[in-house]
ZAPADREN-798438 format. One record per residue: x, z, y of N, C-alpha, C, O, CB in turn; residue in one letter. Coordinates in steps of 0.1 Angstrom, whole numbers, padded with zeros to 4 digits, always signed. Glycine has a CB too. Example, Ala and Ser with C-alpha at 12.3 -4.5 7.8 and 13.67 -1.06 7.14 Angstrom:
<pts>
+0132+0078-0057+0123+0078-0045+0132+0078-0033+0142+0085-0033+0113+0090-0045A
+0128+0071-0022+0137+0071-0011+0129+0079+0000+0134+0080+0011+0141+0057-0006S
</pts>
This chain:
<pts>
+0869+0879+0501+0874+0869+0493+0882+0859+0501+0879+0855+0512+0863+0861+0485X
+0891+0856+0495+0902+0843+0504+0900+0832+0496+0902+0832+0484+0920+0846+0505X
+0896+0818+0506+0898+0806+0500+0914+0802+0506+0920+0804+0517+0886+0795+0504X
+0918+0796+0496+0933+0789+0497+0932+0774+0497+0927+0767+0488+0944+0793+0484X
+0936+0770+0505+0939+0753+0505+0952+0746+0506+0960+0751+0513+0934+0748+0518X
+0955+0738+0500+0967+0733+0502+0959+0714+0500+0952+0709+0491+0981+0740+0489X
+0964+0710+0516+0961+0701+0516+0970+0689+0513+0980+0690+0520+0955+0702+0523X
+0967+0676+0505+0980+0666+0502+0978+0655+0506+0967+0652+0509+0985+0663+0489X
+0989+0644+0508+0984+0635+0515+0974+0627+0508+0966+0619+0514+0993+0628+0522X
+0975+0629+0493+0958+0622+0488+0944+0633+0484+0932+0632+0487+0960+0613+0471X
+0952+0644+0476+0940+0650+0476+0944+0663+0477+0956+0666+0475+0932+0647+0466X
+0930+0674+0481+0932+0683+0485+0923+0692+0478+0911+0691+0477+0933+0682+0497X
+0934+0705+0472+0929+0713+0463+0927+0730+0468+0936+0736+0473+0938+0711+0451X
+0916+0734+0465+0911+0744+0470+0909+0754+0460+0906+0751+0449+0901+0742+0476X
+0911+0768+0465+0905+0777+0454+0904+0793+0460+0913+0798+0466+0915+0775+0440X
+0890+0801+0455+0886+0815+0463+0894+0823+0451+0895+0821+0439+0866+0820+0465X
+0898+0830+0460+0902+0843+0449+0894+0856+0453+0889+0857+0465+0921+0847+0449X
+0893+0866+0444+0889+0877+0448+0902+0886+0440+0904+0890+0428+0871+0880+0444X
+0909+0887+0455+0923+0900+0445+0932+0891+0439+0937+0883+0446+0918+0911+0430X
+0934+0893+0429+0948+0882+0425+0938+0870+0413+0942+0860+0407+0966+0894+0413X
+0926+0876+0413+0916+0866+0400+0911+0853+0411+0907+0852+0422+0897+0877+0392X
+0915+0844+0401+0910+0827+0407+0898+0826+0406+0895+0823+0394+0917+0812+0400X
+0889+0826+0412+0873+0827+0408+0868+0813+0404+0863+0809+0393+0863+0832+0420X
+0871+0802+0420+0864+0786+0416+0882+0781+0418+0892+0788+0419+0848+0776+0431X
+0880+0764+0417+0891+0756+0419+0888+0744+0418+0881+0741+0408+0901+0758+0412X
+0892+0735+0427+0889+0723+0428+0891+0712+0437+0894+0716+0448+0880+0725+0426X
+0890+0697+0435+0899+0689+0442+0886+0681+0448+0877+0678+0440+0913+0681+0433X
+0887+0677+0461+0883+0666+0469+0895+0657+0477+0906+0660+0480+0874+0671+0479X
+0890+0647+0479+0898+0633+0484+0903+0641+0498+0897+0649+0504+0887+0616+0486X
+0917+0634+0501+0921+0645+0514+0919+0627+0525+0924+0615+0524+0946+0658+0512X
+0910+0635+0534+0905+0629+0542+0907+0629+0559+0899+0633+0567+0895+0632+0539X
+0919+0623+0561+0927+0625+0575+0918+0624+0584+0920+0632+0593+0938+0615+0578X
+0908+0619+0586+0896+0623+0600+0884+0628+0602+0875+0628+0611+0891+0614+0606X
+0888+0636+0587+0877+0644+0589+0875+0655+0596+0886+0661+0598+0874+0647+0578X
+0870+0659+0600+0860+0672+0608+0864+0683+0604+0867+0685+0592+0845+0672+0604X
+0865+0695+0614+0858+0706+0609+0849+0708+0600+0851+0714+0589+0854+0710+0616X
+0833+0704+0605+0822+0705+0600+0824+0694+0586+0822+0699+0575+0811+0702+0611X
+0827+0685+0588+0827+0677+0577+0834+0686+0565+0825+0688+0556+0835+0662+0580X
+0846+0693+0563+0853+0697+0557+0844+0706+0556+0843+0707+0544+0865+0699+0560X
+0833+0715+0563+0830+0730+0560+0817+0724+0548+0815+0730+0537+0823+0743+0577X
+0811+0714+0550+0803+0708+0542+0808+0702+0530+0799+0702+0522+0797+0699+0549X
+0817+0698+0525+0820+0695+0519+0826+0708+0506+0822+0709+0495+0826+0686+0525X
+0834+0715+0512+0838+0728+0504+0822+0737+0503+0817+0740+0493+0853+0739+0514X
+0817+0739+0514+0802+0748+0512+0796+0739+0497+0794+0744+0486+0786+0746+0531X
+0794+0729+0500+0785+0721+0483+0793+0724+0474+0788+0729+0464+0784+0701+0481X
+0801+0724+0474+0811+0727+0459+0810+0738+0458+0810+0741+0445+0826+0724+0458X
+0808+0751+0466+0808+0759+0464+0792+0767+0458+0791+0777+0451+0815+0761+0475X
+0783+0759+0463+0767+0762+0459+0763+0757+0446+0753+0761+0439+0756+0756+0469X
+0772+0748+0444+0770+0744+0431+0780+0752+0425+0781+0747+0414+0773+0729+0430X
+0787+0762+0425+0786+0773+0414+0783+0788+0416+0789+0797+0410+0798+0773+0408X
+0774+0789+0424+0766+0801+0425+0774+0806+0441+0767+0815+0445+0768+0813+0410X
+0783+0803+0448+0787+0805+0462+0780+0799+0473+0769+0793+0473+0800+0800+0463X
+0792+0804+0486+0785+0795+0498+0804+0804+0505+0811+0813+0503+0762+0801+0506X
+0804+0791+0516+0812+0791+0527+0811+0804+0532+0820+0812+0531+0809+0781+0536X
+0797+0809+0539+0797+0820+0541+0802+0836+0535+0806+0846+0542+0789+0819+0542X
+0802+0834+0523+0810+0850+0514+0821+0852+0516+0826+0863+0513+0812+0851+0500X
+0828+0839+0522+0843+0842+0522+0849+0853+0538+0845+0855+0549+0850+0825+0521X
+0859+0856+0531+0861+0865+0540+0873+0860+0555+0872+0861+0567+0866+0876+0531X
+0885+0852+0544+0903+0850+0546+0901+0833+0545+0891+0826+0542+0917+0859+0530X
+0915+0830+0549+0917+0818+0549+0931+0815+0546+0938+0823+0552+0913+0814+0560X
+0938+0805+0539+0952+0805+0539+0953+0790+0538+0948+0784+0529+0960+0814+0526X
+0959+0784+0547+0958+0766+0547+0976+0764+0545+0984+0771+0550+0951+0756+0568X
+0979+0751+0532+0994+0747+0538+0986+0732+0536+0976+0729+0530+1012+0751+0527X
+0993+0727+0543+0986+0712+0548+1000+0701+0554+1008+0704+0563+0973+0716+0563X
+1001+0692+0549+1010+0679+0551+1001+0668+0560+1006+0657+0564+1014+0673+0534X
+0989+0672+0562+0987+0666+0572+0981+0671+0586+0971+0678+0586+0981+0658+0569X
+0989+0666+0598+0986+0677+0606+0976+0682+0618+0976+0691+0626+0996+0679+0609X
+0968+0669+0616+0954+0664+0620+0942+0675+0611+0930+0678+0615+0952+0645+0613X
+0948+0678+0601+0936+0686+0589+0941+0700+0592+0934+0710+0589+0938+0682+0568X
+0953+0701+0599+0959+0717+0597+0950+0719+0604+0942+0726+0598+0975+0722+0601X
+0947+0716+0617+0939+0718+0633+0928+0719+0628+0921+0728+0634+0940+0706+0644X
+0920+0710+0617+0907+0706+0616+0898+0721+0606+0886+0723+0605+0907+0689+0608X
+0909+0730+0600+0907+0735+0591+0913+0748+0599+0915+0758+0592+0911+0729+0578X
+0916+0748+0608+0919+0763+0615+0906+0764+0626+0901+0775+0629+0937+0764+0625X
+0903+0753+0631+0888+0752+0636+0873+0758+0627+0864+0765+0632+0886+0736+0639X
+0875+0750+0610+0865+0755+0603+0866+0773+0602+0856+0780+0604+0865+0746+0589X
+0876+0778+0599+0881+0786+0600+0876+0799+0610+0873+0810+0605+0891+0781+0602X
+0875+0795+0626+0873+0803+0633+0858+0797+0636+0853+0803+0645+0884+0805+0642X
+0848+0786+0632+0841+0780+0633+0831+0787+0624+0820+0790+0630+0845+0769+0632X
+0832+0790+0611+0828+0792+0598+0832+0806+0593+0821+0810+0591+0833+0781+0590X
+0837+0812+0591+0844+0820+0586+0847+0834+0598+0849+0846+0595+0856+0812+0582X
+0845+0826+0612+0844+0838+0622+0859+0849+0623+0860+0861+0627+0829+0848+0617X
+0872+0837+0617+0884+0846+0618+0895+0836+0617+0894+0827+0609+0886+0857+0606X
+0904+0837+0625+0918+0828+0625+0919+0824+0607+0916+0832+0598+0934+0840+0633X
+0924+0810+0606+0931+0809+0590+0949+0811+0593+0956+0810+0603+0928+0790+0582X
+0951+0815+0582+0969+0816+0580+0974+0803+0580+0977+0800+0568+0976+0823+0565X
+0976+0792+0589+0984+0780+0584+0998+0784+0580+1004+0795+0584+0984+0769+0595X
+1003+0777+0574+1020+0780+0560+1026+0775+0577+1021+0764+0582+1025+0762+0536X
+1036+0783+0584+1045+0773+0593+1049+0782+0603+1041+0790+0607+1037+0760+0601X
+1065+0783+0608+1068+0788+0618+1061+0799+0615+1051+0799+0609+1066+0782+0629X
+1068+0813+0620+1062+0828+0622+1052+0835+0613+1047+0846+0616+1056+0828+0635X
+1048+0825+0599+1045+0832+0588+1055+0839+0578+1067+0837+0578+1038+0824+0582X
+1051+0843+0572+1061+0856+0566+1062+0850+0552+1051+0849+0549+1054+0873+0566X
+1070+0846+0542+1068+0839+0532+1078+0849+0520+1074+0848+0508+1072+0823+0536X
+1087+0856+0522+1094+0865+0520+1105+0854+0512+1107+0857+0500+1087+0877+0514X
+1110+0843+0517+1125+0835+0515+1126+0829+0522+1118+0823+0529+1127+0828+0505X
+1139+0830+0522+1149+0822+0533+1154+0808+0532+1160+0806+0521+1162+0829+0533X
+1153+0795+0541+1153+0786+0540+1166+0779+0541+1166+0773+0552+1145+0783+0546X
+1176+0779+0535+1189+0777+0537+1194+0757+0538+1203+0751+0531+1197+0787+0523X
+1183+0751+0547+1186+0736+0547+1188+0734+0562+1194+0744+0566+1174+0728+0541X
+1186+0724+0573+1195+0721+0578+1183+0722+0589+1187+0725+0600+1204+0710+0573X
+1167+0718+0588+1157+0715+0598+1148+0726+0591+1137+0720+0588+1152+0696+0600X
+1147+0738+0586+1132+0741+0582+1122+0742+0587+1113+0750+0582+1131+0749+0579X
+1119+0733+0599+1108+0729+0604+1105+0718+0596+1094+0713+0594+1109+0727+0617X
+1114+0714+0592+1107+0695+0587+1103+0698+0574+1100+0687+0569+1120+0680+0585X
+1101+0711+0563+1100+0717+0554+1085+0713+0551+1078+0720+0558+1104+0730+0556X
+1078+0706+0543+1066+0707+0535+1058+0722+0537+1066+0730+0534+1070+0703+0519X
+1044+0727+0541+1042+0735+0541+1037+0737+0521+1037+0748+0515+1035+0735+0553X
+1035+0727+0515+1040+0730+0500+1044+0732+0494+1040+0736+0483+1042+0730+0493X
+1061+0728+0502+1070+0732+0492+1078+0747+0494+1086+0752+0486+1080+0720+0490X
+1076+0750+0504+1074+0765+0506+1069+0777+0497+1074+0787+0492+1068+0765+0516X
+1053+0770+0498+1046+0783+0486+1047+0775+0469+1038+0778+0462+1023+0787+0490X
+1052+0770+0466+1057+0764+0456+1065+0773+0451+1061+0780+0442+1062+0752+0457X
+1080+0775+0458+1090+0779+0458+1086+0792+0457+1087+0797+0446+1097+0776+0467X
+1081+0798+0465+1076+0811+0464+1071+0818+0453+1074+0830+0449+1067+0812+0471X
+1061+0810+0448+1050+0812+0438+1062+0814+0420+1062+0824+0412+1037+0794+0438X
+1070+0800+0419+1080+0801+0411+1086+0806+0408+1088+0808+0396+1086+0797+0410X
+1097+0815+0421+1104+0827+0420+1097+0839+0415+1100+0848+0407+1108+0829+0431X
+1090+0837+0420+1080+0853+0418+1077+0853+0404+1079+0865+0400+1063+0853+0428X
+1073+0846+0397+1069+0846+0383+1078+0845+0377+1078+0851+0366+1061+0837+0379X
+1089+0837+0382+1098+0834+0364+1111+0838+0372+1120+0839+0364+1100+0814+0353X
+1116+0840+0386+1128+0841+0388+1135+0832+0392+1129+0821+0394+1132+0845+0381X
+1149+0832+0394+1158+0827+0398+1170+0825+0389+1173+0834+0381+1159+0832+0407X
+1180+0811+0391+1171+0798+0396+1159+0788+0389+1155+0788+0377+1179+0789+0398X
+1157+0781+0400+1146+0775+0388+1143+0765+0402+1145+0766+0415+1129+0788+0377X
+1136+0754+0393+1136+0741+0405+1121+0739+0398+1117+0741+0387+1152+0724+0404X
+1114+0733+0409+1098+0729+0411+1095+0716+0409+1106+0711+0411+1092+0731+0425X
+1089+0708+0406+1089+0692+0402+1075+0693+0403+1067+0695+0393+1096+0686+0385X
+1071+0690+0416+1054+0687+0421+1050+0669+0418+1056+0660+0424+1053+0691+0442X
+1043+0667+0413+1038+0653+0410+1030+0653+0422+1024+0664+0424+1028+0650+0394X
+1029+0643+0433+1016+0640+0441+1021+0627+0446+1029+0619+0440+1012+0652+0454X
+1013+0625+0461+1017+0611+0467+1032+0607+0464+1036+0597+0459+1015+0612+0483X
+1041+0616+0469+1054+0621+0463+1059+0632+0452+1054+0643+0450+1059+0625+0473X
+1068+0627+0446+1074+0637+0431+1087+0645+0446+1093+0642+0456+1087+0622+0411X
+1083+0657+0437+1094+0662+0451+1097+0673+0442+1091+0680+0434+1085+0668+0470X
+1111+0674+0446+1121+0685+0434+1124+0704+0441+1131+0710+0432+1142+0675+0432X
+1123+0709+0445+1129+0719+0447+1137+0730+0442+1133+0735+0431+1125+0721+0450X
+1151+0736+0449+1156+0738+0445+1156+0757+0447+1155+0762+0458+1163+0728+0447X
+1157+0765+0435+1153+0781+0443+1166+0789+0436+1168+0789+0424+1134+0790+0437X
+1175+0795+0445+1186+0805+0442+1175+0814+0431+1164+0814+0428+1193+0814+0459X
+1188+0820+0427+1186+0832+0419+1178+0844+0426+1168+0850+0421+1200+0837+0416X
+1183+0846+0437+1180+0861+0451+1167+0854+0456+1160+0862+0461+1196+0863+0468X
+1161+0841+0456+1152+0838+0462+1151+0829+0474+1142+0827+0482+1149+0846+0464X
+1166+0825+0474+1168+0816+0486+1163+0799+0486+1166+0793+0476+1185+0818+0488X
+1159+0793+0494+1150+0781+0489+1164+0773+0496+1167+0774+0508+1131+0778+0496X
+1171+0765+0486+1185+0759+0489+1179+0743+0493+1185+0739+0504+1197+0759+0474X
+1170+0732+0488+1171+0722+0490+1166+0713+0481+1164+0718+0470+1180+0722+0493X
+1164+0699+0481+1152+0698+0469+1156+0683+0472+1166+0682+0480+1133+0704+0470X
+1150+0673+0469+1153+0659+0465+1134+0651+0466+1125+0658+0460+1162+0659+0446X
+1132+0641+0471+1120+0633+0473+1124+0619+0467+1135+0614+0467+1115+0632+0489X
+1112+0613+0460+1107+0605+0454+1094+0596+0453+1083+0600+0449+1110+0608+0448X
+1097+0584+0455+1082+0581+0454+1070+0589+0438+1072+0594+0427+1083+0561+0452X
+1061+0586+0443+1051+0595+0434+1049+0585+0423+1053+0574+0425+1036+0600+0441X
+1044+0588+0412+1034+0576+0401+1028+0569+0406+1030+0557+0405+1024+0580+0391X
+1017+0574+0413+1006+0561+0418+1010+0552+0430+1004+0541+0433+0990+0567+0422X
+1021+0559+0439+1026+0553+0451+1039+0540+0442+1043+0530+0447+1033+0567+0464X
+1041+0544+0430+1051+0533+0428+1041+0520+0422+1044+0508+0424+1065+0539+0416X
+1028+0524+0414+1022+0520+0404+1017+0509+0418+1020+0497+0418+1011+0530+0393X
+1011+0516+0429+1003+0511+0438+1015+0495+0443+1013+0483+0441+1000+0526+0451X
+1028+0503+0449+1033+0493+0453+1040+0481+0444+1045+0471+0448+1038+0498+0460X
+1038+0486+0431+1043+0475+0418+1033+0462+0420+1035+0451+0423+1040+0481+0400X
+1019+0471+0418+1008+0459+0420+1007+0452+0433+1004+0441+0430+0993+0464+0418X
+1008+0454+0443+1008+0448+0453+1017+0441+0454+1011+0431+0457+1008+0454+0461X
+1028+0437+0453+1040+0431+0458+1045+0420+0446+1054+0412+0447+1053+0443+0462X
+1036+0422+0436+1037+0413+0425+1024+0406+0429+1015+0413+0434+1038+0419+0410X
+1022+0394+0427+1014+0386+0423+1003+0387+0410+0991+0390+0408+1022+0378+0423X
+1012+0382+0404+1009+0384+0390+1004+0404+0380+0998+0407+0369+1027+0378+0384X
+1008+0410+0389+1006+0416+0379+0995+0431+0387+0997+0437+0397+1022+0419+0371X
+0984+0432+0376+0972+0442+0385+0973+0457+0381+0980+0461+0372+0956+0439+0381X
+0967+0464+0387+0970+0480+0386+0964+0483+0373+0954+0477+0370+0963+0491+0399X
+0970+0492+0367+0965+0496+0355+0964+0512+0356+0971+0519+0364+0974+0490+0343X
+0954+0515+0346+0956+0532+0346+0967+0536+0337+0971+0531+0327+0943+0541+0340X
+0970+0547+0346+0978+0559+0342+0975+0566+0329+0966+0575+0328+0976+0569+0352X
+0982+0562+0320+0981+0569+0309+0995+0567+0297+1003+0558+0297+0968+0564+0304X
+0996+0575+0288+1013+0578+0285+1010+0566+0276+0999+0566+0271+1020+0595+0277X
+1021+0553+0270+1019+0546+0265+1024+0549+0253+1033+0557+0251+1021+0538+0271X
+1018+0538+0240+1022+0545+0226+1041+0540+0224+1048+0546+0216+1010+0537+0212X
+1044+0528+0235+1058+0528+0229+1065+0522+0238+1060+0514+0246+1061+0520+0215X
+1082+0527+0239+1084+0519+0254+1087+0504+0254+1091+0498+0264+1096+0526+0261X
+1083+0498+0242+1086+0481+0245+1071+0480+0245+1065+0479+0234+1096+0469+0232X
+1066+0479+0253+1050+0468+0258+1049+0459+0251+1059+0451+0249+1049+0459+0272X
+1036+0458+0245+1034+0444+0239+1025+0437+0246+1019+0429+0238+1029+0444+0224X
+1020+0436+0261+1018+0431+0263+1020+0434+0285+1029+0441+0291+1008+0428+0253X
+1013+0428+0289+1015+0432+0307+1016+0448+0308+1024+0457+0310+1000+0427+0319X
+1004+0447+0305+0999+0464+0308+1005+0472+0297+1005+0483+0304+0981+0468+0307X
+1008+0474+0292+1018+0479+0279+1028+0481+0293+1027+0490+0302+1024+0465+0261X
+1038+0469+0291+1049+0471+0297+1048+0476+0315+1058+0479+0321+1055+0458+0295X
+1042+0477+0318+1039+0482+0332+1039+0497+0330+1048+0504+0334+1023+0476+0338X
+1027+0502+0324+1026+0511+0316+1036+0523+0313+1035+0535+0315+1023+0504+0307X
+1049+0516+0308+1062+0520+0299+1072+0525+0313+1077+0536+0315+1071+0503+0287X
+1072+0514+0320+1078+0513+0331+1076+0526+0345+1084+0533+0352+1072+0500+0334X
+1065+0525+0344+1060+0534+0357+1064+0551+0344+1073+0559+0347+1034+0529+0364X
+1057+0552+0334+1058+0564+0327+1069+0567+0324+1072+0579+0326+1052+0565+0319X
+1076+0558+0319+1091+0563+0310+1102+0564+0317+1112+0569+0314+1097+0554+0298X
+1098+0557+0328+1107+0553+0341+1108+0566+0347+1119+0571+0350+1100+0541+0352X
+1095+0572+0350+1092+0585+0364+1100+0595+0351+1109+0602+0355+1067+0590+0371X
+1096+0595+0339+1104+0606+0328+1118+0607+0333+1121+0615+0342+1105+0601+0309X
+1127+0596+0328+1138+0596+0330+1145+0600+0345+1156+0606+0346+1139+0584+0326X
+1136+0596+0354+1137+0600+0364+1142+0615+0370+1151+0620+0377+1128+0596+0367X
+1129+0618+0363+1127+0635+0367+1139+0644+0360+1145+0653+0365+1111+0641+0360X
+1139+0638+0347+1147+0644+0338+1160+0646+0345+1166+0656+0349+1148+0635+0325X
+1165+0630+0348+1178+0627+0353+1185+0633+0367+1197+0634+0369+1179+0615+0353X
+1173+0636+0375+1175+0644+0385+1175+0660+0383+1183+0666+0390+1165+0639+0393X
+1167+0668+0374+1169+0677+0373+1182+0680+0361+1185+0692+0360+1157+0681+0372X
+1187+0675+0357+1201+0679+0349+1206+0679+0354+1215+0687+0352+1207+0676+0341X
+1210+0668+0371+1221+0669+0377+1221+0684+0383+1231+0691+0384+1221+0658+0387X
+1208+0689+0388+1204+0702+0397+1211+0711+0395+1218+0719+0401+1192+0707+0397X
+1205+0709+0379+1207+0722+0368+1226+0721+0367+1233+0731+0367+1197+0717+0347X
+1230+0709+0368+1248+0712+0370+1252+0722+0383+1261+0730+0383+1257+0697+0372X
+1245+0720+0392+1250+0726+0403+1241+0741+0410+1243+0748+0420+1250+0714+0415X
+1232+0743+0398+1227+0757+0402+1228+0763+0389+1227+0776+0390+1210+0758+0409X
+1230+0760+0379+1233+0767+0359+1223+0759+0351+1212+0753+0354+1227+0790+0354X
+1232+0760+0339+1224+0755+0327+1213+0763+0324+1208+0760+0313+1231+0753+0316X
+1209+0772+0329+1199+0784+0325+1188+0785+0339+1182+0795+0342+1208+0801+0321X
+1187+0773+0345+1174+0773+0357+1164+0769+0346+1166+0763+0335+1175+0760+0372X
+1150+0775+0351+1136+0774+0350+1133+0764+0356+1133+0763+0368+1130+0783+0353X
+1128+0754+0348+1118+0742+0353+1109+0745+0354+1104+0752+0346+1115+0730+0347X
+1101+0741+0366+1085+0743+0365+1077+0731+0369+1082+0726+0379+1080+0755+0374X
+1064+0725+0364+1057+0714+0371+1046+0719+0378+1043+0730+0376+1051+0703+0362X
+1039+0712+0388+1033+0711+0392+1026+0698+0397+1031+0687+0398+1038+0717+0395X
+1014+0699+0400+1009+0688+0407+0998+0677+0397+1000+0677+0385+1023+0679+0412X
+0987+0670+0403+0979+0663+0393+0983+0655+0382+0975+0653+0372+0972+0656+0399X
+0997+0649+0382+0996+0638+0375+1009+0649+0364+1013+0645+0353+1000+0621+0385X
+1011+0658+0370+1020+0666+0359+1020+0663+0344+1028+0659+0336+1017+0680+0361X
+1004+0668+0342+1002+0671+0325+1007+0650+0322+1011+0650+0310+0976+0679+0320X
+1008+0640+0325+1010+0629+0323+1026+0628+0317+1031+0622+0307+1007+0622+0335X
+1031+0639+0327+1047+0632+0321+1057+0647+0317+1069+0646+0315+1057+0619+0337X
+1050+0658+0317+1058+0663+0310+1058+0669+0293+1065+0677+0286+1059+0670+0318X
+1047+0660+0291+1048+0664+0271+1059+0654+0269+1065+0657+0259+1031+0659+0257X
+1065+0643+0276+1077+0636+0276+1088+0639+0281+1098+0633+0276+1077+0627+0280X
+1091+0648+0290+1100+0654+0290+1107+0664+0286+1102+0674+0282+1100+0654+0294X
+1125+0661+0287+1132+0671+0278+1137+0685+0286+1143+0694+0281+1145+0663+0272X
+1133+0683+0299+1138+0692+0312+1129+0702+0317+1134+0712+0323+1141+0683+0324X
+1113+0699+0315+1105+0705+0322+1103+0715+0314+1101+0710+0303+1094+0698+0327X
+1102+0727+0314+1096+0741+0308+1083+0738+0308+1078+0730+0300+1099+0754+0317X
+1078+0743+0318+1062+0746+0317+1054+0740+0329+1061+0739+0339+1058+0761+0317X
+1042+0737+0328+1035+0731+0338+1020+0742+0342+1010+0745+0335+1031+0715+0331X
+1024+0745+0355+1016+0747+0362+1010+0744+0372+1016+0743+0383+1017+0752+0363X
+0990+0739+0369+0983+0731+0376+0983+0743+0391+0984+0740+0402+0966+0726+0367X
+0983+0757+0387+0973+0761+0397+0990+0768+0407+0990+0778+0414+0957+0775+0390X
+0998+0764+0405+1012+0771+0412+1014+0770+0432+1022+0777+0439+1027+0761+0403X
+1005+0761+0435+1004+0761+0450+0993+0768+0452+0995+0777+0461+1003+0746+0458X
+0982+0769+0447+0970+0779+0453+0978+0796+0450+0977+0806+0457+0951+0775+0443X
+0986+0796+0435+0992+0810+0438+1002+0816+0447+1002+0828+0450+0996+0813+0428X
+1010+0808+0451+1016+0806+0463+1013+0813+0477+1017+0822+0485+1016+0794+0465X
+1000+0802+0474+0991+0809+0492+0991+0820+0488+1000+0827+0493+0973+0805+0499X
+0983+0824+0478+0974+0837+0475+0989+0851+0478+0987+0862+0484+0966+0836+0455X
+1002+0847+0472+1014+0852+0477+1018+0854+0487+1027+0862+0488+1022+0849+0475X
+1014+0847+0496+1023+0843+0507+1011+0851+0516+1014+0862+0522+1027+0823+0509X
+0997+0848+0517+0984+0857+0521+0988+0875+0523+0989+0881+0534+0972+0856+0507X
+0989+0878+0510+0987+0888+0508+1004+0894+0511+1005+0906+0511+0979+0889+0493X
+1013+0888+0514+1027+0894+0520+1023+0893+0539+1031+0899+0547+1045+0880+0514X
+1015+0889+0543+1011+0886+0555+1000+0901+0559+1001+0909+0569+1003+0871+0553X
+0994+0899+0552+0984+0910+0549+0991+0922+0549+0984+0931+0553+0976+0909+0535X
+1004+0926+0547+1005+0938+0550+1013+0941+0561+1016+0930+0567+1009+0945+0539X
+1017+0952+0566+1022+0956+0575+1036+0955+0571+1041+0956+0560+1017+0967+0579X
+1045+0951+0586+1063+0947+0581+1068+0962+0574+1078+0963+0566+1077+0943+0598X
+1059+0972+0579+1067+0990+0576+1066+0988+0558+1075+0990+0550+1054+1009+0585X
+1053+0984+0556+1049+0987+0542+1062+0979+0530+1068+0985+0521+1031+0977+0540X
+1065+0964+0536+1075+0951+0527+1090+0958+0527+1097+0961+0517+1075+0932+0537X
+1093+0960+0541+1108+0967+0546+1113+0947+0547+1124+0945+0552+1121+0983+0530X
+1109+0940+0544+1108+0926+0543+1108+0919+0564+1098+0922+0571+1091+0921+0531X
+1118+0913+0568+1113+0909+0585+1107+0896+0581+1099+0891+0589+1127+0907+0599X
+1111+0888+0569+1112+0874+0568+1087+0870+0571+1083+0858+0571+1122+0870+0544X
</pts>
């Protein structure tokens, strides 16, 4: 069985597959000093609490944005697991070509994102991950990963609204009934939601001018299901599209280069 991790810079979502079936899935707080052991304890409980354990697993596949956890989780890895993990980076095989300018400086997310998207619905089609950051990507037709656009996230803008105002306190995340506020939080509310809509929207139509009016939107990410029953751009939302990724990106690793005819 392979656990997949993709870790973010707030939280970090895990999930075992056996074969291409998602067996568990699930999110803990992503915890920059944590441990090896800490991490192996933390996923082992979650895991006994639904009839598992750390031990059954076989594989490992980590993409990780932080790079204190990449280390900490290639240790649990050969610690726990008794076998190297696949970190997403340099000299992994992903089967697309990165046509930007540093693909070292490349998100190990937005890699199997890209991956995962193409593979399912084709080309083109651009990714719209909700997390610490809203991050856009962009995927040729053939599979080529062209380039993508960053943005502050929902709760990093919500976070820094409340802070830098005086007057005004964090409120939850939730889609508001209208965009004039009738009162603080109403309008805060309107702001952070209708705002990040427009946003997203307005950035992917520009995309969609310069790759066709016939790209595939896809979402991704926690706060996704929040803002795309409001939008007019997003197709479809998929929670689990980075753990399918790994599990892609795993199993193109897994085979031999003779088997793919693939060097990438």
């Amino acid at each position: 069985m392979l656990l997949a991790i993709d870790v973010g810079n707030t939280q970090t979502q895990a999930g075992v597959y056996s074969g291409e079936e998602l067996l568990h899935e699930w999110r803990i707080s992503t915890e920059r000093g944590a441990t090896a052991d800490e991490l192996a304890a933390d996923h082992d409980q979650i895991l006994r609490l639904r009839g598992g354990s750390l031990g059954e697993l076989d594989e490992m596949i980590v993409a990780s944005v932080v790079p204190t956890l990449s280390a900490a989780y290639a240790s649990l890895a050969v610690k726990y697991l008794h076998r190297e993990a696949t970190i997403i980076g340099p000299g992994v095989r992903t089967g697309i070509s990165l046509a930007i300018d540093n693909p070292r400086e490349l998100g190990a997310d937005r890699i199997v994102n890209a991956v995962a998207a193409h593979r399912r619905h084709g080309g083109p089609c651009i990714v719209v991950d909700f997390g610490t950051a809203t991050t856009f990507d962009a995927v040729s037709e053939s599979g080529e990963y062209l380039g993508g656009a960053i943005a502050p996230g929902i709760e990093t803008s919500l976070d820094a609204l409340a802070s830098r105002a005086a007057r005004l306190a964090r409120v939850d995340l939730v889609a508001p009934p209208r965009v004039i506020g009738k009162s603080t939080a109403e309008s805060m509310r309107s702001g952070i939601v209708f705002g990040t809509v427009a946003m997203v929207d307005g950035v992917v139509a520009r995309m969609k001018e310069e790759l066709g009016p016939d790209t595939f939107v896809l979402a991704t990410g926690g706060l996704a299901a929040l803002v795309c029953p409001l939008s007019v751009e997003i197709d479809e939302n998929d929670p689990l599209l980075t753990l399918e990724g790994l599990r892609m990106v795993h199993e193109l690793n897994a085979r031999r280069p003779a088997e793919t005819g693939d060097p990438r």
